[in-house]
N, C-alpha and C positions, 0 to 999 in steps of 0.2 A: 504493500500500500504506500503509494508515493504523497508524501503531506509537503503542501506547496512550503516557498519560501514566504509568501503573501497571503495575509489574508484579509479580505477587504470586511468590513463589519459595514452594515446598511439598515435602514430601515425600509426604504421603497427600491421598485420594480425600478423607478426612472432613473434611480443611483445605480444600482446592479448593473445596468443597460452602458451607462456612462464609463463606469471602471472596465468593464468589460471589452469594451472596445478598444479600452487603451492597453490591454493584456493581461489583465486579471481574470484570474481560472480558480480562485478560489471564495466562496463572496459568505458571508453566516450574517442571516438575517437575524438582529437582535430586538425586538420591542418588546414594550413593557406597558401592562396595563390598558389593553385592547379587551374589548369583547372578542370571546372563542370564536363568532363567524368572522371577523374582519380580522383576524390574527391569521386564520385559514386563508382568505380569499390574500390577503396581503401574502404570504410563502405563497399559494400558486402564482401570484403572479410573476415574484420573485424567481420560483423556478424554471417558468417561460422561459425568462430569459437566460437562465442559466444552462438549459438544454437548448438553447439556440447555438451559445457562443462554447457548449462543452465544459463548462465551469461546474464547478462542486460546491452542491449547495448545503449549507450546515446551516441549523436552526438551534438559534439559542434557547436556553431554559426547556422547553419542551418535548421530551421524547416521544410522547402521545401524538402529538401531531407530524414529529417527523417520520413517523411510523405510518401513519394513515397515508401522506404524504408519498412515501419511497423518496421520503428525500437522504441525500448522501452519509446523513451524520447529524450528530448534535453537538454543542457543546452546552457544559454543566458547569455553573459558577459555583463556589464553596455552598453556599445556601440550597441548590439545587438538588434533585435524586442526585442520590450515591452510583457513582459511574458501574460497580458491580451490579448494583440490580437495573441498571440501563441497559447495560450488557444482557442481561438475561429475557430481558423485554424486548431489545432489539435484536440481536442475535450477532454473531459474528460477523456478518457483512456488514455494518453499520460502522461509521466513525466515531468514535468517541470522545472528545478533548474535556479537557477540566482547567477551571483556572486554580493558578496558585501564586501566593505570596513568600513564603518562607520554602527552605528547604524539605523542613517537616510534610508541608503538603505537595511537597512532590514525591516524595516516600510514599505518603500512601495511594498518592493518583497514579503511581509505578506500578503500586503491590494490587494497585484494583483495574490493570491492563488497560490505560487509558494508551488511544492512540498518538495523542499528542498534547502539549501541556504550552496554556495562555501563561506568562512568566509577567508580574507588575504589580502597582504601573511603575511606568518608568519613570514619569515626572508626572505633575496635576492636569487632568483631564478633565474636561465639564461635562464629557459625554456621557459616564458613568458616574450613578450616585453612590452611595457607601464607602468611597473611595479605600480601599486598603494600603497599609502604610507606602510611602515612596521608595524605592529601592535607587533609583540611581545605576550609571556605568557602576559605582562602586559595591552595591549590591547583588546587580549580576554577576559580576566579576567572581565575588566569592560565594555565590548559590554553583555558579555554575562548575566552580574548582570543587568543592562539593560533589557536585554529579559526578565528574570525574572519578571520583577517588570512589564514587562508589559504584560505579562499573555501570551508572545508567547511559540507554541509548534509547530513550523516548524523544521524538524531536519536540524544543521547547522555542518556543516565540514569545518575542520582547512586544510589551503592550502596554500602552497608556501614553499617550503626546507623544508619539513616537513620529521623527519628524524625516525629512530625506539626508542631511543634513547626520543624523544621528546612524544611520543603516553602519560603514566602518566600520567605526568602534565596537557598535553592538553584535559584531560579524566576527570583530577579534575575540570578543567574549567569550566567543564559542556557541550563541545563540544558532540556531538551525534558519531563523528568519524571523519578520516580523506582523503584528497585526494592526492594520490601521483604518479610521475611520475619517474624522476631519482632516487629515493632513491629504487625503484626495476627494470626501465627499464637501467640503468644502473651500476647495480652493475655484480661483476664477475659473480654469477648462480643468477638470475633473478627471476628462479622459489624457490627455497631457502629462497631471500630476500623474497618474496611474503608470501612464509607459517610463517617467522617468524612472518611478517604483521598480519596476520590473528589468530595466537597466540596470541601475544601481545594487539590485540584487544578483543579478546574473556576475556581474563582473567582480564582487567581493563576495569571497569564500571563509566561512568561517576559519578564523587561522587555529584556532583548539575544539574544532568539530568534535561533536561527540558522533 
């Protein structure tokens, strides 16, 4: 299972559509506090597009509906189902990512076969509410020597004000890639921002890849 270096977080069809075009093939529809038919009607539309352009679609919070759906994968925030019994709901073909803040919950997002693991935030985001504490280059830096030492190879993505700007650094870190939302759903050409994205990652290689 190949887990992009990008992954674009959205709320509508017409974002998806925009990064898409500029090369993104990974898109996780995130909202929050919809009613269940327009949270539905919003992921299909979502996934239109995503089976247009071949992109992978993951749906946050929800595994109910990514199930109903056949959509690609979920991802699970701390607060969310426990990624084992997602697992068990979804089955083995399903993706499964989890976010984490500390080393601690990448231990257990390891031990419960998560496919891949949201790492943040990086810096203050206004996207997301509950904000979990800041980690910083200097936080990943030692989450991620950490991994190392303990023999993980789950690919982890840096998230939170994650900017074009920051991709290097967070590349030498040893991060597998990044997820981002404003830094391409809201810039002036959206699809633009998105292809630099995909630039920018193609040509820096994590230098301490797990």
């Amino acid at each position: 299972m190949k887990i992009s270096n990008l992954h674009y977080i959205t709320t509508t069809a017409h974002a998806a559509e925009l990064a898409c075009l500029g090369g993104v093939c990974w898109v996780q529809l995130r909202v929050k506090n919809l009613p269940a038919a327009v949270w539905q009607q919003r992921a299909l539309d979502v996934q239109a597009v995503c089976r247009h352009h071949g992109a992978t679609l993951i749906i946050n919070d929800n595994p109910a509906l990514a199930l109903a759906l056949g959509a690609d994968g979920v991802h699970l925030g701390k607060q969310d189902m426990n990624p084992a019994k997602a697992r068990a709901l979804l089955g083995p073909g399903f993706i499964i990512g989890g976010t984490a803040n500390t080393f601690a919950d990448i231990e257990g997002l390891v031990a419960a076969g998560v496919d891949y693991i949201g790492l943040g935030p990086f810096r203050f985001t206004a996207t997301k509410e509950k904000l979990s504490p800041i980690l910083g280059l200097v936080g990943y830096t030692e989450i991620m020597v950490q991994c190392r030492a303990a023999g993980f190879t789950t690919p982890i993505v840096g998230i939170g004000g994650v900017e074009l700007a920051d991709i290097p650094a967070l590349r030498a870190a040893g991060l597998h890639g990044v997820a981002v939302s404003g830094a391409i759903g809201s810039a002036a050409d959206p699809t633009d921002a998105a292809r630099l994205f995909v630039t920018e990652l193609a040509k820096s290689q994590p230098v301490a890849s797990l």
